[in-house]
N, C-alpha and C positions, 0 to 999 in steps of 0.2 A: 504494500500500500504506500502511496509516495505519501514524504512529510506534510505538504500542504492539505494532504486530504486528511491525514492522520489528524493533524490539528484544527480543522474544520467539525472532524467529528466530533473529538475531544470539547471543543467550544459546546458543540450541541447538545452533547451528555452535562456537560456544567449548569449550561443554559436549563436544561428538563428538571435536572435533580432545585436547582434551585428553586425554580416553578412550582415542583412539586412540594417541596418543604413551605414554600413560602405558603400554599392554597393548604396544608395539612396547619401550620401555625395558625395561618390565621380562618381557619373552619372553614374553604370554600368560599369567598364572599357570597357569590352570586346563591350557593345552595342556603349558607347560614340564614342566610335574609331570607329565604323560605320557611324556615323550621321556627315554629311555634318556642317561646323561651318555657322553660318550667316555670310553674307560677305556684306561691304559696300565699294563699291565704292566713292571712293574721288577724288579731283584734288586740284590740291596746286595753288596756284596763282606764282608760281617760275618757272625757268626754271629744268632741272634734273642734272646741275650743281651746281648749286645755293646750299651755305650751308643751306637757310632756308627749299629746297626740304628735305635735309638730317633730318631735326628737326621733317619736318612730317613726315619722314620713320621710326624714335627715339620713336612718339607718336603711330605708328602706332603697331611696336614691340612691346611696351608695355602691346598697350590695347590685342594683340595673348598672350602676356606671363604670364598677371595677369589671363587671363579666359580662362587657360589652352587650347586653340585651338578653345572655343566656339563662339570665335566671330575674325573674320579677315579683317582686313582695307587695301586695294587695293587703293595705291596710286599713280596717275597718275598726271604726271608734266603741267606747266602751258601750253593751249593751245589743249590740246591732246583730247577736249571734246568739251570747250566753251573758247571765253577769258576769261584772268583772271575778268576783269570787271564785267562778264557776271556771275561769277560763285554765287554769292545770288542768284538770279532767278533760276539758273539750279538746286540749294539746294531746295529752294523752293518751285518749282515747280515739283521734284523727279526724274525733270531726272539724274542726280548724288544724293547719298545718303550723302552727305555731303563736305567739302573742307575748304585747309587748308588753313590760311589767313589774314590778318590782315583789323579791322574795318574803318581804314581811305580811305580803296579802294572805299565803297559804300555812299563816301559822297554824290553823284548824288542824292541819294533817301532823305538824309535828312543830313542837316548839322551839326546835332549832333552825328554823328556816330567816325567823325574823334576824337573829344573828349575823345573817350576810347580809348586813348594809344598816338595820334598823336596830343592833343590839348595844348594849351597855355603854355608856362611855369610857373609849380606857386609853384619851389621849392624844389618839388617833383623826386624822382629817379623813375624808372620803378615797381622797388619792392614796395615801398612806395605807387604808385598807385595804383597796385593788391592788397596792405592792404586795399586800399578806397573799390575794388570793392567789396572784402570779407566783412569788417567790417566796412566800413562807409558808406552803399547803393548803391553803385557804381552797384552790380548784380541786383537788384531790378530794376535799372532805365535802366540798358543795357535791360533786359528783357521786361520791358515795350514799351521801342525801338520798339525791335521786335515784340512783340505780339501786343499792344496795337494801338501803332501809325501808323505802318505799317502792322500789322494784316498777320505777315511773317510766314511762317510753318515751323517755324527753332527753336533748340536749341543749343544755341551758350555759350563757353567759353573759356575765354581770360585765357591767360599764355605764361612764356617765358619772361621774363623781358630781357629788351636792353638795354647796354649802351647806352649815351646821340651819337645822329648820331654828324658825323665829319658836319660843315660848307660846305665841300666840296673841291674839285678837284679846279684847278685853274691853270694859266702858268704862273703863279708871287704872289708873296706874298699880302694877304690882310692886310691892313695897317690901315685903318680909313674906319668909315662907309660911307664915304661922295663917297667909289668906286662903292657903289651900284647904285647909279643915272644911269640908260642907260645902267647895265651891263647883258650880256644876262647869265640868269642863269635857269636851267631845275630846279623845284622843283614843287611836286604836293601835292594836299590837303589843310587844311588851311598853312603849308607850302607855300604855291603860292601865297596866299591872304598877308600872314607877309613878304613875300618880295617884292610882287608888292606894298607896305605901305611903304617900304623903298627906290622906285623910280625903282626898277631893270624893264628889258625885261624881264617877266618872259615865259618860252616855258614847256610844260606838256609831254615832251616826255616817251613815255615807255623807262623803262630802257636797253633793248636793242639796243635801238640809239643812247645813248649816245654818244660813246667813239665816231661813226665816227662823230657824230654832233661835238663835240671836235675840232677833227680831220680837220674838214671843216674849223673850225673859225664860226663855226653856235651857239656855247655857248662859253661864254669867264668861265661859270663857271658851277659844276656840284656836285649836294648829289647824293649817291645812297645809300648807308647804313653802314657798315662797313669793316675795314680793308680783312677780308678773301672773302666779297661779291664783294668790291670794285678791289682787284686782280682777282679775276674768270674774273669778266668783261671786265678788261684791262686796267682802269684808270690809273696806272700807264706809259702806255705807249701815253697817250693824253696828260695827264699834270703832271707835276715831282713835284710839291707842295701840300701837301696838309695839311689845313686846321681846325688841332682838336679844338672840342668842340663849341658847339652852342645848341644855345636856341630854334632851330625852332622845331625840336622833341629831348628832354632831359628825356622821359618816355615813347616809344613806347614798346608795347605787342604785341603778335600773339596772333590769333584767331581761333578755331576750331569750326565748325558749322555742326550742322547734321540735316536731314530732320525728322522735331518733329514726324510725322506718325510713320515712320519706328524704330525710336530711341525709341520711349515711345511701341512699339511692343517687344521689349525685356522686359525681364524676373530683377525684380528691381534690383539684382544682377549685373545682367550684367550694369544695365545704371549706378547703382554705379560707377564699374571700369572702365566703360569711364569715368564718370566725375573724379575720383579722377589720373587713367592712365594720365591726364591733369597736375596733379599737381605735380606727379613726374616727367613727361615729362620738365617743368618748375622751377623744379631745376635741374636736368640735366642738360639742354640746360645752362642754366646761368652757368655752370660752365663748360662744352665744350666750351661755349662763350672765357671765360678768357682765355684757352689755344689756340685755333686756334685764336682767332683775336688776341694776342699777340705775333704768332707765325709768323702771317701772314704780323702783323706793322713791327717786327724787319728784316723782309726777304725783304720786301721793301725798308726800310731805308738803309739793309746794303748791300743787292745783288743788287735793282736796282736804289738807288741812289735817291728814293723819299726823298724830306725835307718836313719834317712835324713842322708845328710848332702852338703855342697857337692863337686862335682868340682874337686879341686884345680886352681889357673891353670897348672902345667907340664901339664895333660894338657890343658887346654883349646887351650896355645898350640902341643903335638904335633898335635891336629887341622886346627888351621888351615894349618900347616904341611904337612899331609896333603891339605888340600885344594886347598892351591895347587899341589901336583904333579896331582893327579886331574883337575884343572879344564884345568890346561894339556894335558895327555895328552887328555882327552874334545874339547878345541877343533880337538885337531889330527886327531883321527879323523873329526870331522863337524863341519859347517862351521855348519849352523842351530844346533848346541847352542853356538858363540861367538858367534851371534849374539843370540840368547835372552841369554847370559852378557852381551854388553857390553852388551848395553841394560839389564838389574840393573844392573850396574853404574854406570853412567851416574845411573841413577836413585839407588840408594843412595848415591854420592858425594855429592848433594845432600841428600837429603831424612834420612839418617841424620846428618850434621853436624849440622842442624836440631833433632831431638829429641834430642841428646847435650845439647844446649846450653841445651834449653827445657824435658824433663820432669825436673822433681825427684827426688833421691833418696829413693823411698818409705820406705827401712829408718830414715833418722834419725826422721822420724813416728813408725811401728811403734815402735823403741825406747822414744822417749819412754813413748809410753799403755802401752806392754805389758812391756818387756824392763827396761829402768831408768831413772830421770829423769838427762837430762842435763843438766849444768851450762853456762849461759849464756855466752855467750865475749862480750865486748867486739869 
């Protein structure tokens, strides 16, 4: 065969194999665009106002834009399928292919579920404890939740780190712990348990009743989440005070759960980019976070006259105090939720000494630029 032809051919085998790799990488255009994407149906445990419906619409985007069309998340808002309550079993059991949500909903089934995101205070920020679930077994012992203990047909992952919730809504400022005794106040989860330890009436309402409960004189007091969740709601128009900073959840996450059949049915590509579509979803959100609920506190404060002000330290140190009874009482009823507990633990012991001692105090900065120049100390 002469050289020029040899090398002509050699071109053409380069030229095909490329072709071909390139139409196998990228799925055929012309066929891919044919082919229906998989689609999962979801439901959020939120209403379709609600900013955290918006968070699963964010997660949902994501997982269409990383797998270029091949996989698509239909998301439907709380109710429109199952209660939110209801929505594990309906994951479970396949009649939704998955739902967005956070783990302290299904404490019914087992008391250590509130622990992943919604348990004790021990120090910890939100971020801090999606470090436990990555890097200090915190995935290991969620999963075991699921598959082991409750033998659930789900694959679930947490992200979305919260600020610490506000104390709550209230028609007069709180003052000293000693106003909890008899006061009626809506909080759910072990939420309920740390303030029924502190003497309150506590009432488990959905957050939809809130405001007229308010309204009635049926709560003298009310958490629902934060500043842009707490305006959709209307709390500002129930009660004009409210209440930052509290230890009852100072580390809440969202939670994404998909039905294990259908989800380990995908191709490991795709189950990658749901899992890791999570984790960009989860700094995202934390940082949409910062701008709407700071957008949302100053419009309160300054358009409708809400005072917000700090939770006194005796009522912070009554909760803690609250929760070392609750935590010990829940260890001795079930054995997985001490064990969930001492591994936090363990971990917080470490890794919260750490940032006590390395993040700065933001408020002297703020001060400075914004509140009044302070004078330089030797």
């Amino acid at each position: 065969m002469p050289a020029q032809r040899r090398v002509s051919r050699r071109r053409f085998l380069v030229g095909a194999s490329t072709v071909t790799a390139g139409a196998v990488v990228g799925g055929f255009p012309a066929i891919a665009m044919a082919q229906s994407p998989v689609v999962f149906r979801f439901q959020g445990a939120w209403s379709a106002r609600d900013i955290f419906h918006e968070y699963a619409l964010d997660y949902a985007k994501k997982v269409i834009d990383m797998s270029g069309g091949r996989v698509r998340i239909d998301v439907l808002p709380a109710g429109a399928v199952v209660k939110p309550q209801d929505l594990l079993d309906a994951v479970h059991k396949g009649a939704l292919d998955g739902c967005h949500a956070a783990p302290a909903l299904w404490s019914g089934k087992n008391s250590a579920f509130p622990l992943f995101g919604a348990g004790p205070a021990l120090g910890m920020d939100a971020n801090n404890f999606l470090a436990w679930m990555r890097h200090g077994g915190g995935d290991v012992l969620y999963q075991e939740l699921h598959n082991r203990a409750l033998n659930l047909n789900i694959v679930g992952f947490l992200y979305g780190p919260m600020p610490s919730q506000p104390l709550g809504w209230f028609k007069k400022p709180v003052t000293a712990s000693v106003q909890f005794k008899g006061l009626k106040i809506r909080a759910t989860g072990l939420s309920a348990d740390l303030y029924r330890q502190m003497g309150a009436a506590v009432s488990e309402l959905p957050g939809e009743e809130i405001v007229a409960a308010m309204k009635q004189g049926l709560l003298d007091g009310a958490a629902f989440n934060n500043p842009t969740s707490d305006r959709q709601l209307g709390l500002p128009g129930a009660a004009g005070t409210c209440m930052m900073q509290s230890f009852d959840r100072p580390s809440e996450t969202l939670e994404i759960l998909f039905n294990r059949k259908k989800f380990e049915a995908l191709p490991s590509d795709l189950r990658a980019i749901a899992r890791h579509a999570a984790e960009a979803a989860s700094a995202d959100m934390s940082w949409k976070a910062i701008h709407r609920y700071s957008e949302d506190y100053a419009w309160m404060r300054e358009k409708q006259g809400v005072k917000f002000h700090r939770t006194p330290a005796d009522v912070l140190r009554a909760q803690m105090n609250a929760w070392g009874t609750v935590a010990e009482r829940r260890s001795k009823e079930n054995p997985f939720f001490e064990k969930v507990l001492n591994s936090q633990l363990a971990w917080a012991r470490r890794t919260v000494a750490w940032a006590q001692n390395t993040i700065v105090d933001s408020r002297i900065a703020y001060d400075y630029w914004f509140a009044k120049k302070l004078p330089a100390k030797g």
